[in-house]
VEXDREN-2710 file (C-alpha; in Angstrom, 1 decimal):
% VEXDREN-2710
k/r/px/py/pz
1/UNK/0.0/0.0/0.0
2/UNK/3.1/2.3/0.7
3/UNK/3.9/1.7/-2.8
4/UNK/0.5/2.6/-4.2
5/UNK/0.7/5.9/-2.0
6/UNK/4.4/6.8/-3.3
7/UNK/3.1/6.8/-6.5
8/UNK/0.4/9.9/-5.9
9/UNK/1.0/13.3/-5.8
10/UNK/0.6/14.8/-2.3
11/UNK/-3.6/15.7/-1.9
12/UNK/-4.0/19.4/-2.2
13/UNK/-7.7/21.9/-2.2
14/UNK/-8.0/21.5/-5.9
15/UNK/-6.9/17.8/-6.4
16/UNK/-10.3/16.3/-5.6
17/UNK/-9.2/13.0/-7.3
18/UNK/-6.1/12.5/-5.3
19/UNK/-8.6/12.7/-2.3
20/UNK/-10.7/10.2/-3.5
21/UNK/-8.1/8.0/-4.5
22/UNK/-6.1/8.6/-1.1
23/UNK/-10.3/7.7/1.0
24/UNK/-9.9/4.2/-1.3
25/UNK/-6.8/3.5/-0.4
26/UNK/-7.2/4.2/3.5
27/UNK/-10.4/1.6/2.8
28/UNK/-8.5/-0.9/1.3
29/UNK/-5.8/-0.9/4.1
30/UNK/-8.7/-1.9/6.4
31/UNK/-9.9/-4.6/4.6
32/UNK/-6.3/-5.8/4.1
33/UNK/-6.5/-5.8/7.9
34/UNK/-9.6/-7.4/8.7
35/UNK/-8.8/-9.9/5.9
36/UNK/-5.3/-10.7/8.4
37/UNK/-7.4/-10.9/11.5
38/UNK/-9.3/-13.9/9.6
39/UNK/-6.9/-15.3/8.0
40/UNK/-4.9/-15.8/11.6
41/UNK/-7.7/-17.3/13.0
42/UNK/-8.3/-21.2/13.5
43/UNK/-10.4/-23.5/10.6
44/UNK/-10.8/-26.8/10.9
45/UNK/-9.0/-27.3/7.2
46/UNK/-5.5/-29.1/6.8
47/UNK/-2.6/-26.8/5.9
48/UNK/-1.3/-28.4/3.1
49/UNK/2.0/-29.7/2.5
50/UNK/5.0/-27.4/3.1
51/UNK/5.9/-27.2/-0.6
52/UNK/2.9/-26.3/-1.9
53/UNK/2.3/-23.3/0.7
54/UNK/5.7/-21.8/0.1
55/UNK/4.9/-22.0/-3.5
56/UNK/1.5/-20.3/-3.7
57/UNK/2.6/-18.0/-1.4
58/UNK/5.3/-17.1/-3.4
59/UNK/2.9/-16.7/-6.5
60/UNK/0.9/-14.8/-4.3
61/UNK/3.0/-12.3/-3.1
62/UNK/4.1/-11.9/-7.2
63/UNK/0.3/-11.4/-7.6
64/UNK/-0.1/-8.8/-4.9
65/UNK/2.8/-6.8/-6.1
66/UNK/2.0/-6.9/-9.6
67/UNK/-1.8/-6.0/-8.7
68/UNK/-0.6/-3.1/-6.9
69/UNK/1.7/-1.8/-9.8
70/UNK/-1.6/-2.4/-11.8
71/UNK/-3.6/-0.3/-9.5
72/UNK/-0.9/3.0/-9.1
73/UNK/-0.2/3.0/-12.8
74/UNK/-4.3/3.2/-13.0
75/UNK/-4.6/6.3/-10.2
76/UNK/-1.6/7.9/-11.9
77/UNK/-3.7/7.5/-14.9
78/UNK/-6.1/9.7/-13.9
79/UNK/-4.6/12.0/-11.4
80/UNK/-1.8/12.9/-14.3
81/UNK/-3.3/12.0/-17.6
82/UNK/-0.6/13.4/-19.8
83/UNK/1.7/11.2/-17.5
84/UNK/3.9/8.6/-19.8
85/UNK/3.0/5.2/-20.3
86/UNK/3.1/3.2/-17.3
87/UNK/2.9/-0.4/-16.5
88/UNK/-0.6/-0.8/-16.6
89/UNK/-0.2/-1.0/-20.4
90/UNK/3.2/-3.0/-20.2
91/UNK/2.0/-6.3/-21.4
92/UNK/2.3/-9.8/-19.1
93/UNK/5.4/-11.9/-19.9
94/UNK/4.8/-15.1/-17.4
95/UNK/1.6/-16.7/-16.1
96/UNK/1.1/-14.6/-13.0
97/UNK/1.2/-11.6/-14.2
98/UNK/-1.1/-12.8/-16.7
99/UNK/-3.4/-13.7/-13.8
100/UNK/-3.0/-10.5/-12.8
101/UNK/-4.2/-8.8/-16.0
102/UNK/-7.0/-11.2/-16.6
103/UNK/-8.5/-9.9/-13.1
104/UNK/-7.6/-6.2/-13.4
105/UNK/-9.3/-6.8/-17.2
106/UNK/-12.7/-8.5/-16.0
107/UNK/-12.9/-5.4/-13.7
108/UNK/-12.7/-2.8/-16.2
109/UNK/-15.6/-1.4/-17.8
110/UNK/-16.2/-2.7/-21.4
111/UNK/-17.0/-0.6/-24.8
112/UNK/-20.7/-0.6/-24.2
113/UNK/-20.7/-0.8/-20.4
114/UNK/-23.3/2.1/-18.7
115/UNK/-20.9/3.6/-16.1
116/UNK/-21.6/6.4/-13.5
117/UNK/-18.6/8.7/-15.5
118/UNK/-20.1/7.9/-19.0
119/UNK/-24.0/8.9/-17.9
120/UNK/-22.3/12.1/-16.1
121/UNK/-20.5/12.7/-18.9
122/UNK/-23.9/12.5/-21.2
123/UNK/-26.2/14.3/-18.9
124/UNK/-23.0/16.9/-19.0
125/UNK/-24.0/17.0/-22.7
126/UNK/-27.2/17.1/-22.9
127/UNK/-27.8/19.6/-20.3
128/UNK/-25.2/22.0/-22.1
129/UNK/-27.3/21.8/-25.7
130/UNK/-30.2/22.7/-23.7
131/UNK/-29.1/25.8/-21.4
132/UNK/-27.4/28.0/-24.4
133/UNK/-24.5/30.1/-24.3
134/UNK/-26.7/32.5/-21.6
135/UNK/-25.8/30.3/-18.6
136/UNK/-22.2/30.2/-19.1
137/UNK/-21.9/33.6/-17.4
138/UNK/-18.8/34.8/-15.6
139/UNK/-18.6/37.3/-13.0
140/UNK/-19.2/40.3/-13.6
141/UNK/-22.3/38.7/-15.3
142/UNK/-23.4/37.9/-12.3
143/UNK/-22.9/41.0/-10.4
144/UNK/-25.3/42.6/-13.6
145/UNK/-28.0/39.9/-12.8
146/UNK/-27.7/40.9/-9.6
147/UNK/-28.1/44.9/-9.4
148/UNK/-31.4/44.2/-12.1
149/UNK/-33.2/42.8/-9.6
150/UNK/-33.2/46.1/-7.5
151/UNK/-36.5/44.6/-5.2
152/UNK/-34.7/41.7/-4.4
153/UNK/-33.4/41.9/-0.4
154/UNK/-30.0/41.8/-1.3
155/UNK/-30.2/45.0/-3.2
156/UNK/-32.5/46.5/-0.8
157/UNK/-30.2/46.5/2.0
158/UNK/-27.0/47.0/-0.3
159/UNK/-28.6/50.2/-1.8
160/UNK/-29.9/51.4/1.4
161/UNK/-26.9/51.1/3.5
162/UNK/-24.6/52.6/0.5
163/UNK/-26.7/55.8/0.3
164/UNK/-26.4/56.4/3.8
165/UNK/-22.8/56.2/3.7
166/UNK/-22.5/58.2/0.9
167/UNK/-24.8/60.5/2.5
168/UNK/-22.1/61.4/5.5
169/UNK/-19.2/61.9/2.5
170/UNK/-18.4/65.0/0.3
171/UNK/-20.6/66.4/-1.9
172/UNK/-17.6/65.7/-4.6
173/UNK/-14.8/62.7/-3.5
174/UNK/-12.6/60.5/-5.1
175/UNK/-13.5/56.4/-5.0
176/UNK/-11.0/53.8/-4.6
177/UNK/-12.8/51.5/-6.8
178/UNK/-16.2/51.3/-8.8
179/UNK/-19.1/50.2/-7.1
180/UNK/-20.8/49.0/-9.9
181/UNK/-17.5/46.8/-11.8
182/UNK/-19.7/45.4/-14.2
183/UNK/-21.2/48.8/-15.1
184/UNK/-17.6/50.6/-15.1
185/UNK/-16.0/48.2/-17.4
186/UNK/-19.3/48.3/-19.9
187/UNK/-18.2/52.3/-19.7
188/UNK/-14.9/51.9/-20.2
189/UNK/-13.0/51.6/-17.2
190/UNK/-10.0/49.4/-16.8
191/UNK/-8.4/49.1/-13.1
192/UNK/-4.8/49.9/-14.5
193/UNK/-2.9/53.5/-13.9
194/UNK/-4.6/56.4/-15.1
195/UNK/-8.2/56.0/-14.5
196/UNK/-9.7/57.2/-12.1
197/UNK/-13.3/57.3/-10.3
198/UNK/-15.3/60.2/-8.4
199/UNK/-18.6/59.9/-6.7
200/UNK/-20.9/63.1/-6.8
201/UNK/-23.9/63.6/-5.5
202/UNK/-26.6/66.4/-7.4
203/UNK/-29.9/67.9/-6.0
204/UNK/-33.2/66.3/-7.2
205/UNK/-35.7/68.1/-9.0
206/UNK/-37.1/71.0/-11.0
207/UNK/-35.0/74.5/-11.0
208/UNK/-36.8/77.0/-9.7
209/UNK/-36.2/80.8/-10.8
210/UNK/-34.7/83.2/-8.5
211/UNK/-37.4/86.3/-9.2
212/UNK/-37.6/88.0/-5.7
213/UNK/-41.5/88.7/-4.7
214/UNK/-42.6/86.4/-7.7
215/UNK/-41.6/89.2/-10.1
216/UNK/-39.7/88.5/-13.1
217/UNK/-40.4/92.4/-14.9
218/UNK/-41.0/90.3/-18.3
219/UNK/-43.6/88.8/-20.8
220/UNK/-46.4/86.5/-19.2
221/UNK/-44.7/83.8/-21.1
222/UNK/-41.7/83.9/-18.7
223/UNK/-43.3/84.4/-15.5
224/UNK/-42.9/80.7/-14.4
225/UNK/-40.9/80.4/-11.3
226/UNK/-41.4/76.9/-9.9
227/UNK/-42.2/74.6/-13.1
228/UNK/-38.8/75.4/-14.9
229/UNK/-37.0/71.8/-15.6
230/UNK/-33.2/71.8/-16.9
231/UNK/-33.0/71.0/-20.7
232/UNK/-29.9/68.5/-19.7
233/UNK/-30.1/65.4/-17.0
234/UNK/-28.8/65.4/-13.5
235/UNK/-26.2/63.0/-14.5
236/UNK/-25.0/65.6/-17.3
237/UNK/-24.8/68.3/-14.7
238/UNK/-22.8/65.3/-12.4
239/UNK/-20.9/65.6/-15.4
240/UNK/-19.5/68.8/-15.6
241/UNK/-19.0/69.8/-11.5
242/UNK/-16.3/66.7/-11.5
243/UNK/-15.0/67.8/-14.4
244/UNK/-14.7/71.6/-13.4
245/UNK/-13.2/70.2/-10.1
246/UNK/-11.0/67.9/-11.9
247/UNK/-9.3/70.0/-14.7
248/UNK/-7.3/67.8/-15.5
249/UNK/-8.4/64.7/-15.9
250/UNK/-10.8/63.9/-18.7
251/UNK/-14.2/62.6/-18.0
252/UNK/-15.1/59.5/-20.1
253/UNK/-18.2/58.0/-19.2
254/UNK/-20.4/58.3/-16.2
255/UNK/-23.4/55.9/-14.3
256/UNK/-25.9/56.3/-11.6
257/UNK/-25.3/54.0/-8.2
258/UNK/-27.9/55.6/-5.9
259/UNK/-30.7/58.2/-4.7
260/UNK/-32.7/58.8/-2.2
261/UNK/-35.8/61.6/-1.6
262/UNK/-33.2/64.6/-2.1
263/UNK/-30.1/63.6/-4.2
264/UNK/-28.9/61.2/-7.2
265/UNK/-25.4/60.1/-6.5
266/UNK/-23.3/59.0/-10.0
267/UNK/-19.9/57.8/-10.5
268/UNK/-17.5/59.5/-13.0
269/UNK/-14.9/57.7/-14.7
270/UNK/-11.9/60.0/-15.5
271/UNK/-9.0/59.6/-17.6
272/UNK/-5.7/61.6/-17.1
273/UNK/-4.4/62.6/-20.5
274/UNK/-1.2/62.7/-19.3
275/UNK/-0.2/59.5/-17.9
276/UNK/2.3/57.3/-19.9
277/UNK/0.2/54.4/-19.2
278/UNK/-2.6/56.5/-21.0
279/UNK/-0.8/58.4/-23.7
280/UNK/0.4/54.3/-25.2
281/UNK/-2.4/52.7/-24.9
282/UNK/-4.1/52.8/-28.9
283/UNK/-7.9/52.3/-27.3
284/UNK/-7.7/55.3/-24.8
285/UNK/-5.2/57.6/-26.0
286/UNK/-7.8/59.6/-28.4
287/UNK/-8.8/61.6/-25.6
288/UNK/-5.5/62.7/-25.3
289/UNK/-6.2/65.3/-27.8
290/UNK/-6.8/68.7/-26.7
291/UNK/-10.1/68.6/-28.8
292/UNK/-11.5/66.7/-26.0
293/UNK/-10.9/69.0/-23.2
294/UNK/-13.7/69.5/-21.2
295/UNK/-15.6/67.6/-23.4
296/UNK/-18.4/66.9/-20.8
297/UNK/-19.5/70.9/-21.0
298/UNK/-19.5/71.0/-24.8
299/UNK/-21.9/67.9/-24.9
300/UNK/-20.1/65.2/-26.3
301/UNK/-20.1/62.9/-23.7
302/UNK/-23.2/60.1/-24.0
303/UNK/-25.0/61.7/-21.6
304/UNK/-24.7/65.1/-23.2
305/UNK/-25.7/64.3/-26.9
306/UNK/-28.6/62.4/-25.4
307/UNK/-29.9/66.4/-24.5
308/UNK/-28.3/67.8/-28.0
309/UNK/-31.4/66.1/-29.8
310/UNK/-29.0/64.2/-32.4
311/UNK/-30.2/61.5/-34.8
312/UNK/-30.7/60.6/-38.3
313/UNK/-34.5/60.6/-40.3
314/UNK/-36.7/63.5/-41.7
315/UNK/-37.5/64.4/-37.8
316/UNK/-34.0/65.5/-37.2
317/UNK/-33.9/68.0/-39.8
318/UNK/-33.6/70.8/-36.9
319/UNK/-31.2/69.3/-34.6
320/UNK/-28.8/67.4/-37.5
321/UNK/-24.8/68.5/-36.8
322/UNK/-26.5/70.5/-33.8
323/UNK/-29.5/73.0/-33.0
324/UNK/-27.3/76.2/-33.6
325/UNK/-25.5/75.0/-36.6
326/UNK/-28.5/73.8/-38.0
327/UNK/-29.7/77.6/-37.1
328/UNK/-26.9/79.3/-38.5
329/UNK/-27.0/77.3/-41.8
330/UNK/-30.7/77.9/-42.3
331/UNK/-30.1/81.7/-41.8
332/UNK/-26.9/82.2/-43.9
333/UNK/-27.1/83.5/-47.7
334/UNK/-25.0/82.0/-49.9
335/UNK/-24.8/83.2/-53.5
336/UNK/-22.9/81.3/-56.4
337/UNK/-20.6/84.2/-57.9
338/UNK/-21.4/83.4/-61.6
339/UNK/-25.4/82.5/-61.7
END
């Protein structure tokens, strides 16, 4: 058995079948022992003749050994597969070890032979055809599965306990890490040097006109004080405090994480322009241009050309390359010199 055990590689976490094999050895070690205990006791048979017993138990112990070669070349089989060729496939040159391979052949599992690994293996098969592509998810998936289901308990508390943190913080403060990965990494974001991440947190509603006394000393068409909305979004306007904070970073992308009864709190991903690590990379180095500087207060980010009215189709025709230039071509006179 010592032999058998030499022949594995030590049982770690991850070497579930060296385990297994280790448990059957540890079995068969007590059977070899409870087979002793019997085999001391008193029958009422004759021993036979001295000859005879030294001789079969010489061929026995040739058996026994050869057995157990059999069995370690079969664990080291499968716990190292690309292994090379033991002596389980060594053919038998005299008559007991062609004993030995007779029994160690009756016990394997023929061509046709239903085994618990081969119906594994088919349900493994079968229920792969049947799932699709959509269940092999890795983890960031999951995280995205996750934050859907905003209802769910989970969420509940994870939502609730994050807004009152970032509650007690800055209005505007730096993040050590995204707390939507999954989210980031759709945005852009890559946990390497030169991105960064800032959590802001904007003022809910409407904005409301400061006219002192309700009087605005103006048409009746712009005497509304209280029902005035923005003609961008609160993650826009997210948008542009981090970047006026930041100067120098550029701002990429942005998401919401969390709001309450009074505020909307977003994370903006940032991007400094002049980091090495930034300035090399080909997918990220674009906005290294000083075109994009302060690109969030211009309206190109996706938030801001969702406000600019930008599309294609006959309903566009007022808003197509932009509501002033669209303006400003409309009200320009241009004459051909020789007509």
């Amino acid at each position: 058995m010592a032999s058998i055990r030499s022949h594995l590689p030590p049982p770690t976490d991850t070497n579930v079948t060296a385990e297994a094999a280790s448990a059957v050895l540890t079995q068969l070690l007590t059977r070899t022992e409870e087979y002793r205990l019997l085999a001391t006791q008193t029958t009422g048979v004759e021993r036979p003749a001295w000859m005879l017993w030294t001789q079969d138990q010489r061929h026995l112990s040739r058996l026994n050994r050869h057995a157990v070669a059999t069995a370690a070349s079969t664990i080291n089989d499968i716990v190292l597969p690309n292994a090379p060729a033991t002596a389980s496939h060594i053919p038998p040159t005299d008559a007991v070890q062609r004993v030995a391979w007779d029994l160690y052949e009756g016990v394997r599992p023929g061509r046709d032979d239903v085994t618990w690994g081969r119906m594994a293996r088919d349900l493994v098969a079968c229920f792969a055809g049947l799932l699709g592509e959509e269940f092999k998810m890795g983890a960031l998936k999951y995280v995205e599965e996750l934050s859907k289901k905003k209802q769910s308990d989970v969420m509940q508390f994870l939502l609730r306990v994050r807004c009152w943190e970032f509650r007690q913080l800055n209005v505007i403060h730096r993040a050590s890490r995204p707390s939507r990965p999954d989210k980031a990494r759709r945005l852009g974001y890559k946990a390497k040097q030169g991105y960064v991440i800032y959590r802001v947190r904007v003022r809910r509603g409407g904005r409301k006109r400061p006219a002192p006394k309700g009087a605005t000393y103006g048409k009746p068409t712009n005497m509304g004080i209280n029902q005035l909305k923005y003609q961008r979004s609160l993650k826009a306007t997210a948008e542009e405090r981090v970047g006026r904070r930041c100067a120098n970073l550029r701002v990429l992308n942005s998401y919401w994480i969390n709001q309450d009864s009074t505020y909307k709190y977003y994370e903006v991903i940032l991007v400094d322009p002049n980091h090495k690590a930034i300035r090399i990379d080909p997918r990220i180095n674009w906005i290294v241009n000083p075109v994009h500087k302060h690109r969030e207060s211009r309206g190109l980010t996706a938030t801001g050309k969702k406000s600019r009215g930008l599309n294609k189709g006959h309903r566009y025709n007022n808003t197509k390359a932009g509501r002033r230039k669209t303006w400003k071509r409309n009200n320009t006179t241009s004459l051909w010199r020789y007509r």
